[in-house]
N, CA, C and O atoms as a CHARMM CRD file, in Angstrom:
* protein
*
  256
    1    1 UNK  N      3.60000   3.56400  -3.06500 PROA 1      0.00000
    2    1 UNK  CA     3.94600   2.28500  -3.65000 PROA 1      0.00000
    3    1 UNK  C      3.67000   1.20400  -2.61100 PROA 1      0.00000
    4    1 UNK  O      3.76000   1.33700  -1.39100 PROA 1      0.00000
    5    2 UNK  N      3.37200   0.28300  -3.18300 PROA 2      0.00000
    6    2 UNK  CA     2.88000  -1.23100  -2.42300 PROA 2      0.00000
    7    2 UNK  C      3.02100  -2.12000  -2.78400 PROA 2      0.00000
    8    2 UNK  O      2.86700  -2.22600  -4.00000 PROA 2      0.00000
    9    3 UNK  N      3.42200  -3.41600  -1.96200 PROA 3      0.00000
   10    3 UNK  CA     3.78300  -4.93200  -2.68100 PROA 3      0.00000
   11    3 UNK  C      2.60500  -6.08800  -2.67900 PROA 3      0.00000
   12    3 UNK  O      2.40400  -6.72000  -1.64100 PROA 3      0.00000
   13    4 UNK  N      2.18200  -6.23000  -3.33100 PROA 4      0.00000
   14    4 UNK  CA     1.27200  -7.21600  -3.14700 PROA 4      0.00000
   15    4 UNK  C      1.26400  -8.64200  -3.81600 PROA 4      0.00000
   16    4 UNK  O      1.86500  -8.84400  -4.87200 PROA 4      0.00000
   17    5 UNK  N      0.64100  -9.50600  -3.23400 PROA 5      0.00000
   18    5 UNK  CA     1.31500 -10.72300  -3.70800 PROA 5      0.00000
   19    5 UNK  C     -0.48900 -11.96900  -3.26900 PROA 5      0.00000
   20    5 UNK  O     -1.48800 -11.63500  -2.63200 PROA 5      0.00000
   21    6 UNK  N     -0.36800 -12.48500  -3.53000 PROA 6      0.00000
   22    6 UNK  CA    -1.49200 -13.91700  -3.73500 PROA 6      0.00000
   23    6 UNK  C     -1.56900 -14.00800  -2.20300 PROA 6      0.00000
   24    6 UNK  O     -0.56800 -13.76900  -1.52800 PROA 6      0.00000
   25    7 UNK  N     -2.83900 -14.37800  -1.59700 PROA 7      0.00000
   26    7 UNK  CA    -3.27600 -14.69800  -0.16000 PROA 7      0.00000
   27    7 UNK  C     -2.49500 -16.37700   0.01300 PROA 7      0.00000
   28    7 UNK  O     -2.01200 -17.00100   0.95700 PROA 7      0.00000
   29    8 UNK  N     -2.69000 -16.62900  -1.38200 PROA 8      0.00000
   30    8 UNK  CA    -2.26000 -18.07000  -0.87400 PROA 8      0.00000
   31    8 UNK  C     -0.63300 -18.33800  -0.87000 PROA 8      0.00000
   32    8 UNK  O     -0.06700 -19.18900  -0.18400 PROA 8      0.00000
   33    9 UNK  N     -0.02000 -17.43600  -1.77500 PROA 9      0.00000
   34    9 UNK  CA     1.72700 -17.53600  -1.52400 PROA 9      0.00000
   35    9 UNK  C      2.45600 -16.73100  -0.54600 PROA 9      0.00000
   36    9 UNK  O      3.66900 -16.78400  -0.34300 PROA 9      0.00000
   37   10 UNK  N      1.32400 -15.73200   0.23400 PROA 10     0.00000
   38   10 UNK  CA     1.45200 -15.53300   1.81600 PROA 10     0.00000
   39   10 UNK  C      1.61800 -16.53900   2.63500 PROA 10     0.00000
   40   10 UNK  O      2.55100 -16.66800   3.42800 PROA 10     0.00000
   41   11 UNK  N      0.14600 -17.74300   2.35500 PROA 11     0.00000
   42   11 UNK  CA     0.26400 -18.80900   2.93000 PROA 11     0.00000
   43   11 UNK  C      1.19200 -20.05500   3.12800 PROA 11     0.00000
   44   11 UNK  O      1.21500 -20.92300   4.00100 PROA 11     0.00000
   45   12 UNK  N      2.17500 -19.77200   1.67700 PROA 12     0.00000
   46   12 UNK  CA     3.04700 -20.65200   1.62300 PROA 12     0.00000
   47   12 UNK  C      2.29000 -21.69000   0.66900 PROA 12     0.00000
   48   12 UNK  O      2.92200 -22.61600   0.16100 PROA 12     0.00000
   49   13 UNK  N      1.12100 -21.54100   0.47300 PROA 13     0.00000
   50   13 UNK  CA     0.33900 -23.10900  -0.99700 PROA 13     0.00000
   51   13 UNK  C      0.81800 -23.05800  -2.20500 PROA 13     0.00000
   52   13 UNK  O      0.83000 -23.95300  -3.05000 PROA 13     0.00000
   53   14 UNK  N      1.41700 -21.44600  -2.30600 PROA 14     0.00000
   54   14 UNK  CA     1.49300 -21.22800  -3.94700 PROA 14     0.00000
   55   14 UNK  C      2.76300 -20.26100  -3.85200 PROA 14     0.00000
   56   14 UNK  O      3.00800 -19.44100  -2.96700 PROA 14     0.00000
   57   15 UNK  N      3.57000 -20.59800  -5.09300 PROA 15     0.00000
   58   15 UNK  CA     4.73000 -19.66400  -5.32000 PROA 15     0.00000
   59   15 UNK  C      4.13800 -18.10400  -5.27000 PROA 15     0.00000
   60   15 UNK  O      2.96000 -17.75400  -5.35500 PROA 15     0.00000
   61   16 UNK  N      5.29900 -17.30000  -5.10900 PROA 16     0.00000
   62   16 UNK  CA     5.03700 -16.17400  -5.59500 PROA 16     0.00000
   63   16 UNK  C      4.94400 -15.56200  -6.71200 PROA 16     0.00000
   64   16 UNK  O      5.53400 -15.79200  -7.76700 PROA 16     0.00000
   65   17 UNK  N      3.88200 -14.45300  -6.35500 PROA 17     0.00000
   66   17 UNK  CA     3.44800 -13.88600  -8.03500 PROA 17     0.00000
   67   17 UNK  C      3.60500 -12.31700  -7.52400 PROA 17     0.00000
   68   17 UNK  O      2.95900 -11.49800  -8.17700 PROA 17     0.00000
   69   18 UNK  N      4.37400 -11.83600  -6.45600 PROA 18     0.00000
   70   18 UNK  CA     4.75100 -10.89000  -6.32600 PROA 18     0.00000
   71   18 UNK  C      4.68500  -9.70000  -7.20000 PROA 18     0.00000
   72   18 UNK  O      5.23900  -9.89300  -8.28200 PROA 18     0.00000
   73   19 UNK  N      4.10300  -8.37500  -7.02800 PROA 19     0.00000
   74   19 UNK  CA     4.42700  -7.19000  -7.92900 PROA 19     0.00000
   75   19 UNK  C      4.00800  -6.09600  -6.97600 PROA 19     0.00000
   76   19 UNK  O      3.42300  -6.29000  -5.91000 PROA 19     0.00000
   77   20 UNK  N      4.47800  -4.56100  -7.62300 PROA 20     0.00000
   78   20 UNK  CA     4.94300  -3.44900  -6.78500 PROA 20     0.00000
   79   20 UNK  C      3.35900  -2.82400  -7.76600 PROA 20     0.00000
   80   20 UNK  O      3.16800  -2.94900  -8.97600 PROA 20     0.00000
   81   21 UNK  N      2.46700  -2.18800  -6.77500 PROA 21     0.00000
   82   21 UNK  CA     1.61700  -1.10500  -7.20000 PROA 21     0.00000
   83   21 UNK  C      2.25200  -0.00700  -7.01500 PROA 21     0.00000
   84   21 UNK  O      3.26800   0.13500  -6.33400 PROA 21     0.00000
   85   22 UNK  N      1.30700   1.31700  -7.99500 PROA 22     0.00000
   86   22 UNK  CA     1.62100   2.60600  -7.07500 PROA 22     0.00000
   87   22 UNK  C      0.84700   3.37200  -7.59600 PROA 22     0.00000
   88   22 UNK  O      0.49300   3.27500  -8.77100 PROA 22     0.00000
   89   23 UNK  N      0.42700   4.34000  -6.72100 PROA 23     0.00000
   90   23 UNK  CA    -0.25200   5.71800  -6.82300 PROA 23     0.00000
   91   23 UNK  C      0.26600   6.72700  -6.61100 PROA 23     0.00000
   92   23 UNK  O      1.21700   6.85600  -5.84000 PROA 23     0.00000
   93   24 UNK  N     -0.34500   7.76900  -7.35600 PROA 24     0.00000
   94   24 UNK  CA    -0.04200   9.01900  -7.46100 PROA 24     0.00000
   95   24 UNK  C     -0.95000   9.83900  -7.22000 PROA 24     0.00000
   96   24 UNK  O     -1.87800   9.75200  -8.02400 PROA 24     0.00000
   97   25 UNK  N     -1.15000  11.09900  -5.94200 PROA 25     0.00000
   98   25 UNK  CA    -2.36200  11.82800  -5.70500 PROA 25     0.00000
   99   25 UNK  C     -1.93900  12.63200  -4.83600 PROA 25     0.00000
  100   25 UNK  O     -0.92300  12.31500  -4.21700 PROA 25     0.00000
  101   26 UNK  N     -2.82000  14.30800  -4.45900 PROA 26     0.00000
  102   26 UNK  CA    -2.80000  15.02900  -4.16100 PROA 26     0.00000
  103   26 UNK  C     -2.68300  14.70900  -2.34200 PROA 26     0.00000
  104   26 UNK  O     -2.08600  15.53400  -1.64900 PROA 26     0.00000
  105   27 UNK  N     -3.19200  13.68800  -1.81900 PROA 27     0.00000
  106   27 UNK  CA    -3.12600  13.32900  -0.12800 PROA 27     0.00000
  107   27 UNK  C     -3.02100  12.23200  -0.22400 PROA 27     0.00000
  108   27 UNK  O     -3.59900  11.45300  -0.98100 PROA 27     0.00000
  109   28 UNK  N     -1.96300  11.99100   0.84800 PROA 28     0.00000
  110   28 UNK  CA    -1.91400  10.32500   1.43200 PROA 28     0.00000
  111   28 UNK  C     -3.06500   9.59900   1.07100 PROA 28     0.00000
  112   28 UNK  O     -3.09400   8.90900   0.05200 PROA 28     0.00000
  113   29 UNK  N     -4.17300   9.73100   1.97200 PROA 29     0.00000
  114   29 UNK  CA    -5.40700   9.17600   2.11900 PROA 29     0.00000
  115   29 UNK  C     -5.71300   8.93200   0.57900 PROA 29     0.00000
  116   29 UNK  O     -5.79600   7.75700   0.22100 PROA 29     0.00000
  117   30 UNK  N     -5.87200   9.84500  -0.27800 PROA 30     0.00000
  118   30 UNK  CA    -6.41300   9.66900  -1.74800 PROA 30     0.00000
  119   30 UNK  C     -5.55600   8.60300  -2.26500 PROA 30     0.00000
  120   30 UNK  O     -6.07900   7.68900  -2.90300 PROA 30     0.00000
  121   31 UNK  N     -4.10000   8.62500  -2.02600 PROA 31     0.00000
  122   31 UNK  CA    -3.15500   7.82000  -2.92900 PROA 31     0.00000
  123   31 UNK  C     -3.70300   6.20600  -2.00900 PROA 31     0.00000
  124   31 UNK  O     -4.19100   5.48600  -2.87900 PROA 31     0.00000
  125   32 UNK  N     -3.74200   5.75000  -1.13500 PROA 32     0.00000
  126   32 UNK  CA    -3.77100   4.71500  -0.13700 PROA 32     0.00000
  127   32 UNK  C     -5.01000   4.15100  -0.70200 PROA 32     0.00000
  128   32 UNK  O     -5.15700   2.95600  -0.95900 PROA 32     0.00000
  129   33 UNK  N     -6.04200   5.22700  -0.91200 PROA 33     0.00000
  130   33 UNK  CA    -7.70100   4.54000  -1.98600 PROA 33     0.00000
  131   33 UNK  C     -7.00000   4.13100  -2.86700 PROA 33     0.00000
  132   33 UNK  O     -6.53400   3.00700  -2.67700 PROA 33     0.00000
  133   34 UNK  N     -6.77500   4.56900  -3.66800 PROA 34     0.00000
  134   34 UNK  CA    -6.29600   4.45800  -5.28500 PROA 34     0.00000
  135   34 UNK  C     -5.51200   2.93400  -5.00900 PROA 34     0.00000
  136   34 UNK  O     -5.79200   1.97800  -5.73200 PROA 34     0.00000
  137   35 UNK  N     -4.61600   2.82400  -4.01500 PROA 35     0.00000
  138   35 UNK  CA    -3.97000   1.39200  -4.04500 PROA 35     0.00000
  139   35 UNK  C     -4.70600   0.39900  -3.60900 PROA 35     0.00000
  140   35 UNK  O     -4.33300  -0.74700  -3.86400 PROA 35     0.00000
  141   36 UNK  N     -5.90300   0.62200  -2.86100 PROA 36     0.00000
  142   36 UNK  CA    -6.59400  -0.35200  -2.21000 PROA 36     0.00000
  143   36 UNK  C     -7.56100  -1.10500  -3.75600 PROA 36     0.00000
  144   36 UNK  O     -8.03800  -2.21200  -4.00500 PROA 36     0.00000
  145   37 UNK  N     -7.49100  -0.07300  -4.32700 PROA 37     0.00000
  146   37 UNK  CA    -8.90100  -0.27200  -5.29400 PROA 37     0.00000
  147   37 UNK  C     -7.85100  -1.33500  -6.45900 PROA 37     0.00000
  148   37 UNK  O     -8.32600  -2.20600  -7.18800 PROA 37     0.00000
  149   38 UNK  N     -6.52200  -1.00800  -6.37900 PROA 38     0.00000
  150   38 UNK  CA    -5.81900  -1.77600  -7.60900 PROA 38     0.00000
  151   38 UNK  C     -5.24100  -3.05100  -6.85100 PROA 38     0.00000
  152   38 UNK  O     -4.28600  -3.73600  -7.21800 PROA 38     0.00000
  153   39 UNK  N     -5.84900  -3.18300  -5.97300 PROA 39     0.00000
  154   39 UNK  CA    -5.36400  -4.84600  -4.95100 PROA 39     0.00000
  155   39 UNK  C     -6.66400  -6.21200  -5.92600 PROA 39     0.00000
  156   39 UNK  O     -7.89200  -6.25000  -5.85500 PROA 39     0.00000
  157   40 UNK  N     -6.08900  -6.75900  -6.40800 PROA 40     0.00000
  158   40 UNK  CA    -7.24800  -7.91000  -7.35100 PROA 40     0.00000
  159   40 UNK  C     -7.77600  -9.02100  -5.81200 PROA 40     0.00000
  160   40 UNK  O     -7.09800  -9.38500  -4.85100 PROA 40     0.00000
  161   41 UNK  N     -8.81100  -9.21200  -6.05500 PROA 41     0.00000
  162   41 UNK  CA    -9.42100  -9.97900  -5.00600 PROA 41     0.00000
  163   41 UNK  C     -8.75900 -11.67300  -5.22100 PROA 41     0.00000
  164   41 UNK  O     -8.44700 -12.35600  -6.19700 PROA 41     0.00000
  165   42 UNK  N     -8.76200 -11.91000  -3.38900 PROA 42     0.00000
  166   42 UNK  CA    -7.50400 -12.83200  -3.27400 PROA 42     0.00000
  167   42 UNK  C     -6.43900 -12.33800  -3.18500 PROA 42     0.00000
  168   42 UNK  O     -5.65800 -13.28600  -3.10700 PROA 42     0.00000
  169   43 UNK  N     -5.73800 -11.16400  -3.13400 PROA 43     0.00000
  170   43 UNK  CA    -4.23600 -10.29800  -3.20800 PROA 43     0.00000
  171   43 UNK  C     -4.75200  -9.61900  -1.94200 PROA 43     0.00000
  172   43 UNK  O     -5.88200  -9.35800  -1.52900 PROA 43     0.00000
  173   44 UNK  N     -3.16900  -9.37600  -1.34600 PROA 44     0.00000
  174   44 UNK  CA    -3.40300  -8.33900  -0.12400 PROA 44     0.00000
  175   44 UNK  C     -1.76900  -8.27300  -0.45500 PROA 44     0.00000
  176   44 UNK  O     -0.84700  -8.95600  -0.89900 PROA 44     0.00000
  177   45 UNK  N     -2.14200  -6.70000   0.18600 PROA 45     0.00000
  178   45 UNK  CA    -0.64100  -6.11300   0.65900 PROA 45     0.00000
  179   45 UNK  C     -0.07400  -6.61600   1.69400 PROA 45     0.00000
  180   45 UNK  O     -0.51700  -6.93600   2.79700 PROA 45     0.00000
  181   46 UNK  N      1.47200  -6.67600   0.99800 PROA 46     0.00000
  182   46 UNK  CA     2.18200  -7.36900   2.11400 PROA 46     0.00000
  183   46 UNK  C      3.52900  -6.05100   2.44100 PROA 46     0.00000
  184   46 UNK  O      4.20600  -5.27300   1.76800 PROA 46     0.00000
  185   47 UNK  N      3.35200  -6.43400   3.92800 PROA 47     0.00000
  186   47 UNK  CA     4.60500  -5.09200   4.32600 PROA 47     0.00000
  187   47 UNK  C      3.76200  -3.80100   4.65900 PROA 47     0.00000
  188   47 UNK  O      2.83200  -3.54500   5.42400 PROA 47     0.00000
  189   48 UNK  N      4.37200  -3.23700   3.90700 PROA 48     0.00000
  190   48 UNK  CA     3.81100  -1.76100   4.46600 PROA 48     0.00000
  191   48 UNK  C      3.50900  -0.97000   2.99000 PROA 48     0.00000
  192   48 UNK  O      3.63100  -1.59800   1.93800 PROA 48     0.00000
  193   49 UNK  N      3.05900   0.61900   2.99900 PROA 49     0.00000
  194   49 UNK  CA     2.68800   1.00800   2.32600 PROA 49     0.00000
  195   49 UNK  C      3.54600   1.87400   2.05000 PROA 49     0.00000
  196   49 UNK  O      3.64600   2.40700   3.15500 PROA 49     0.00000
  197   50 UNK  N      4.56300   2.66100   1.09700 PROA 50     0.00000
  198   50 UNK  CA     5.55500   3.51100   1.29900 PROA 50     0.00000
  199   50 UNK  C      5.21400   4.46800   0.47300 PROA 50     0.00000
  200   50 UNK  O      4.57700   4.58800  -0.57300 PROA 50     0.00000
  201   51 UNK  N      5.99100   5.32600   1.44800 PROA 51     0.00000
  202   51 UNK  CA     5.63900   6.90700   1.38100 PROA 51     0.00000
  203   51 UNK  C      6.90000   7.79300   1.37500 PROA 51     0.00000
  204   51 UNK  O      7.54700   8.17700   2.34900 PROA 51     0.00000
  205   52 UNK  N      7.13800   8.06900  -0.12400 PROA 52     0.00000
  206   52 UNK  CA     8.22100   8.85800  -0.37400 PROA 52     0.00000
  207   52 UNK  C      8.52200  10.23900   0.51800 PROA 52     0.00000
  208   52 UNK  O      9.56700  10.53400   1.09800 PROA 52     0.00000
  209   53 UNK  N      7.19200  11.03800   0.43600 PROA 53     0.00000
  210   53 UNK  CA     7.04300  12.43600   0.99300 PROA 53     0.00000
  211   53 UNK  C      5.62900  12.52900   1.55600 PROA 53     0.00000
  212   53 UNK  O      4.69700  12.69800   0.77000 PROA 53     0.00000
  213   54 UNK  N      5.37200  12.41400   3.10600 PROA 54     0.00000
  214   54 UNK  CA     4.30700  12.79700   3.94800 PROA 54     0.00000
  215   54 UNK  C      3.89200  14.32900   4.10300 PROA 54     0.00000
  216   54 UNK  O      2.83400  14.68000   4.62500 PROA 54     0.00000
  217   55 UNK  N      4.99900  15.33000   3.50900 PROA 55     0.00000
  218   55 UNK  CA     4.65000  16.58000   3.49400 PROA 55     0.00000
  219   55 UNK  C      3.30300  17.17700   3.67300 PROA 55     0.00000
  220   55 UNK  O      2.99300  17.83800   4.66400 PROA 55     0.00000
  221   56 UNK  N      2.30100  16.84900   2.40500 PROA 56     0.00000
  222   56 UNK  CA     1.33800  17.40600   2.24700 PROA 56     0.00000
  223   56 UNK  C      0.72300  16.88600   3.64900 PROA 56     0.00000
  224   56 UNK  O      0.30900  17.89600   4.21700 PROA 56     0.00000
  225   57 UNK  N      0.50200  15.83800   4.39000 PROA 57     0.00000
  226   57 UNK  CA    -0.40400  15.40100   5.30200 PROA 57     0.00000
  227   57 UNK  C      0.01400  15.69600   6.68800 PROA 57     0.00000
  228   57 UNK  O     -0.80800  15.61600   7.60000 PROA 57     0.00000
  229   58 UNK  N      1.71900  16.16400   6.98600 PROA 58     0.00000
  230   58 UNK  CA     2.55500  16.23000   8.53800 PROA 58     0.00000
  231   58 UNK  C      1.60600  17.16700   8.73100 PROA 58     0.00000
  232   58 UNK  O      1.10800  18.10400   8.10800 PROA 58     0.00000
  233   59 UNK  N      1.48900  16.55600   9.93600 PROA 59     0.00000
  234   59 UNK  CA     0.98700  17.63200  11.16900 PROA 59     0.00000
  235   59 UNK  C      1.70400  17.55000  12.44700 PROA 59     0.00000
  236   59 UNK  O      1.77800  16.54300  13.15100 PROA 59     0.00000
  237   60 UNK  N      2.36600  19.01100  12.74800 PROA 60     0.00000
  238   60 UNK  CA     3.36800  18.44900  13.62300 PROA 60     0.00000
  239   60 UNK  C      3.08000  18.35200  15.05200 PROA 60     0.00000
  240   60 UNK  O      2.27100  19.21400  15.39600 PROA 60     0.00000
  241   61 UNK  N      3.52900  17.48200  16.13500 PROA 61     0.00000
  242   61 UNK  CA     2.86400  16.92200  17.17100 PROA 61     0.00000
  243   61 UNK  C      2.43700  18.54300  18.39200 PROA 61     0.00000
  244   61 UNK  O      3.03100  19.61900  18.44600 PROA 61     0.00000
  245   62 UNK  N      1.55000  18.19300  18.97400 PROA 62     0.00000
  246   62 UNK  CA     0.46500  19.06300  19.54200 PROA 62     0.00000
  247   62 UNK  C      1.22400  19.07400  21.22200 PROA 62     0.00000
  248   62 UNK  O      1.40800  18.09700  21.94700 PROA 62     0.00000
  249   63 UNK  N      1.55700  20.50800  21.49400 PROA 63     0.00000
  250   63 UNK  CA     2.03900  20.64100  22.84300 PROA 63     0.00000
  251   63 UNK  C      1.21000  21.19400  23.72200 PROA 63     0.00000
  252   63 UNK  O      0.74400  22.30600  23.47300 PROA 63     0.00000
  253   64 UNK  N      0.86600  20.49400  24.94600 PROA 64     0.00000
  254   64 UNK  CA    -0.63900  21.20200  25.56000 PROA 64     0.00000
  255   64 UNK  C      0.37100  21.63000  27.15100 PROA 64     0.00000
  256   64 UNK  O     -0.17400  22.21000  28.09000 PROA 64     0.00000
């Protein structure tokens, strides 16, 4: 899930038109396409990108 909102009511020119995307997919990476592709030009994500369950993608840290 992702919030995205108008470049320009980032900027402060224009109210907000705020709304929540979301994807659903087999890997992070696949779901993160899928949201990039439903961002309308002029819109950017604002915040972060959230991630209920990283399961499928943890890799747990590497002890050398």
């Amino acid at each position: 899930m992702a919030t995205i909102d108008t470049r320009a009511a980032v900027r402060g020119e224009e109210d907000s038109q705020k709304r929540e995307i979301e994807a659903e997919a087999a890997t992070y990476e696949q779901a993160r396409a899928d949201l990039f592709d439903q961002v309308p030009e002029d819109w950017m994500i604002i915040g972060g990108i959230g991630v209920p369950d990283r399961a499928d993608t943890y890799e747990p840290p590497r002890r050398y």
